[in-house]
N, C-alpha and C positions, 0 to 999 in steps of 0.2 A: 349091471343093466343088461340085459337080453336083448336080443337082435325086435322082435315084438316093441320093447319098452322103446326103442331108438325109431322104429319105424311110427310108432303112436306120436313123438316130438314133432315129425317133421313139419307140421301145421303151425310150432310153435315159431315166431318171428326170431327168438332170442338164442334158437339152437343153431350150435354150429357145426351143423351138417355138411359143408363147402373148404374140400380143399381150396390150399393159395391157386393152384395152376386150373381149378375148376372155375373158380371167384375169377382168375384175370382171364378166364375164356368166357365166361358169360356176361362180364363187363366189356369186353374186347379189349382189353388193355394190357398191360407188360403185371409181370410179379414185380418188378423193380419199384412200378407205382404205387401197389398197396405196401411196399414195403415202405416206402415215400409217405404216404400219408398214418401209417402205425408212427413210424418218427415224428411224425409231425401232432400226432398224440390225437390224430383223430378219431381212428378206432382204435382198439386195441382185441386182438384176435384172441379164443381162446387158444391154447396148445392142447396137441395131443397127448399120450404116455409118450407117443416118442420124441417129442416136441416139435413135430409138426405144426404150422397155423391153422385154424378151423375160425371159418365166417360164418356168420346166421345171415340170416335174408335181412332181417336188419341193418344190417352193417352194409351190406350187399347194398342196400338204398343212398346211404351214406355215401359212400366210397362212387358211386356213380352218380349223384350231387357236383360230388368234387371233381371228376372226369370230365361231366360239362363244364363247369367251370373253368376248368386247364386248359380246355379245346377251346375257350374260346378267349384265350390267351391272359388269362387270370395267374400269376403266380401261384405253387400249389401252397406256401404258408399263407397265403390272401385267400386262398380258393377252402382250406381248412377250417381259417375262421371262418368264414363267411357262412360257411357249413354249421358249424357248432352255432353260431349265433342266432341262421335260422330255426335251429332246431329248438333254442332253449325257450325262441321265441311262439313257436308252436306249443309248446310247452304251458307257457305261459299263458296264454288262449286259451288251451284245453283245461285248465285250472280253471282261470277266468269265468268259462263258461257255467261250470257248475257252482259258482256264485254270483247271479246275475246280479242280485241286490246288493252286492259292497263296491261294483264299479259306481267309479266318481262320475259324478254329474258334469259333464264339461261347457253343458247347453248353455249357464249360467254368464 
């Protein structure tokens, strides 16, 4: 990949563009946290060749989810699922949406 081909990603959500120590400064938060929430199998970073951690803006979202949540005095294994749970939930919706006609009728 050439420096061109990396600079073209960085629009992409899912590239991991972000150092750990750049990821816990733009979150404001410690490396200890994201390392806290990868255990706790929230995200999971890619590595570098040198095995560095590297975050997308994605995860970047995630991981400051779960920040509010700790801040506001959430266990981080409560504050992970809660996280995952919302998401799959959105998920869910965004599926949902593009088949309006097989949600159930609840009017009934």
């Amino acid at each position: 990949m050439t420096a061109d081909d990396s600079f073209g990603r960085l629009d992409d959500d899912d590239y991991p563009a972000y150092t750990m120590g750049r990821a816990a400064e733009m979150l404001n938060t410690t490396q200890g946290f994201l390392r806290a929430i990868g255990e706790a199998r929230l995200i999971t970073p890619l590595r570098s060749a040198g095995g560095h951690r590297r975050y997308s803006r994605y995860q970047l979202r995630i991981a400051a989810r779960a920040r509010e949540l700790v801040d506001q005095g959430t266990p981080i294994e409560a504050a992970c699922r809660i996280v995952i749970l919302e998401d799959q939930l959105k998920e869910a919706q965004r599926i949902n949406a593009q088949y309006p006609g097989l949600a159930p009728d609840h009017s009934r």
